[in-house]
N, C-alpha and C positions, 0 to 999 in steps of 0.2 A: 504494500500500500504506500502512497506518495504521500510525502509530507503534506502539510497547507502550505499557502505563499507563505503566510505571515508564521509559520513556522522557521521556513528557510531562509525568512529575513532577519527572525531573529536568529537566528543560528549563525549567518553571515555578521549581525551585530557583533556578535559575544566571540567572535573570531580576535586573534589577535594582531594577526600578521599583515598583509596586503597578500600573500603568497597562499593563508590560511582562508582569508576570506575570498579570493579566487577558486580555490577549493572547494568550499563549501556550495558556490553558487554551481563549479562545475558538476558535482559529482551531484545533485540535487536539480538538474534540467529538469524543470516542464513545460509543457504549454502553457500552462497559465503564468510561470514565472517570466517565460520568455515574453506574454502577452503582456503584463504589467510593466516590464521592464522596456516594451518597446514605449507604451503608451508615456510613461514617464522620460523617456530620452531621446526619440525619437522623433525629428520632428517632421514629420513627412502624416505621423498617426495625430490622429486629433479625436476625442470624443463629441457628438453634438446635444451635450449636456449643459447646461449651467454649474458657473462655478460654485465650490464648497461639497461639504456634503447635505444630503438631503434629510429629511426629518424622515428618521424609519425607525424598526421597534427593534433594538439590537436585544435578543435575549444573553443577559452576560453568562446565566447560569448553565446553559447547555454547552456540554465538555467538547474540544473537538473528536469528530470523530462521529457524532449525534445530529446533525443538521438535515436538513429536509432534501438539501442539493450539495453542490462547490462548483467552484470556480472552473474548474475539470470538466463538468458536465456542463456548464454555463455559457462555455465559449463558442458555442456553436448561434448562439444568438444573438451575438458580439453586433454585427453586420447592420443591424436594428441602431446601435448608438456611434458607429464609427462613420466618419464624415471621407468620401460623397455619402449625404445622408439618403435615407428611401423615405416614400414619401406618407407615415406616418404622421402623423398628429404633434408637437412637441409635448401638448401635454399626455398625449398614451405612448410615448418614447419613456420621457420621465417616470409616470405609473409604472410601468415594464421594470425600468430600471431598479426604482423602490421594491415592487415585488420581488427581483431576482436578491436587492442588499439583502432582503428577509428571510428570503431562504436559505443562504449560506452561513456560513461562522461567520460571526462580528467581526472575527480579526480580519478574516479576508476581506470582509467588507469593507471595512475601516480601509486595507492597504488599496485595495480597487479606487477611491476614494479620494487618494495622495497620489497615485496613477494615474489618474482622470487629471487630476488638474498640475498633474509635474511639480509634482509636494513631496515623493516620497524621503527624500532629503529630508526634512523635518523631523520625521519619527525615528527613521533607520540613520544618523549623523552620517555615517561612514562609507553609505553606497552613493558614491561618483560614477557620474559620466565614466570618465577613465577606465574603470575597474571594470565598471561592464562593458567596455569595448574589448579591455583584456580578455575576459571572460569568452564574451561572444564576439569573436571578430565580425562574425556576420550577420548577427543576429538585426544591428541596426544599420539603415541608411548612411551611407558618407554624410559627414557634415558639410554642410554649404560651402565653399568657399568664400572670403569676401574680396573682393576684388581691389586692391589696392588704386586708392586716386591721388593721383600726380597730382601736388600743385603746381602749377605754372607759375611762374614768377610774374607778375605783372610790370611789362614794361611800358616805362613813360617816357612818351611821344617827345621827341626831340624835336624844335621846332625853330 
């Protein structure tokens, strides 16, 4: 059985090394980690959600392990909140959304959350851009170039 995200994020936290927490994220691939981790660094993925998180009923008291879905099983309905959007509703996008936070663990849901809106920095300090490119070389898009501009010196007309 596959950990949760928010298991191997915290797993990746409590890591010591940069080499350790490479590690951890390698040896602990999933779809949905690879899926969170695009949506947070990647900037080509966009969710078309509203920012924050949304008011839903996180039950704290159910162990993982107990929940009605995950994130695993979730992702097949990804397609519904990822931008070019389809042409739902925004508010039965958002409802969809709420119902799937409620069927999973809190924690996933929380990290989905900080993934939607390129937060997860905040909770987990220590996962950088950087690390997951190490990780994943392929997993995200090349970053943009920016295109260096010349100044021209502005020369005065000799007259």
């Amino acid at each position: 059985m596959h950990l949760l995200v928010s298991e191997i994020l915290d797993k990746f936290e409590a890591a010591k090394t940069r080499e350790e927490k490479i590690a951890v994220l390698q040896n602990n691939v999933t779809d949905p980690l690879l899926v969170l981790l695009r949506l947070n660094y990647d900037h080509m993925l966009k969710m078309d959600l509203p920012e924050g998180e949304p008011p839903f009923r996180k039950d704290t008291d159910k162990p993982i392990g107990y929940s009605e879905s995950s994130l695993q099983l979730e992702l097949r309905r990804f397609y519904v909140w990822l931008e070019p959007t389809t042409n739902l509703p925004k508010l039965k996008k958002e409802s969809l959304f709420v119902n799937m936070l409620e069927g999973i663990h809190w924690t996933e849901a929380e990290a989905l959350c900080l993934a939607k809106d390129r937060k997860l920095h905040t909770k987990y300090k220590s996962l950088k851009e950087d690390i997951v490119r190490e990780a994943f070389p392929l997993a995200l898009t090349p970053k943009p170039v920016k295109e260096k501009v010349e100044k021209k010196e502005e020369s005065i007309p000799l007259e």
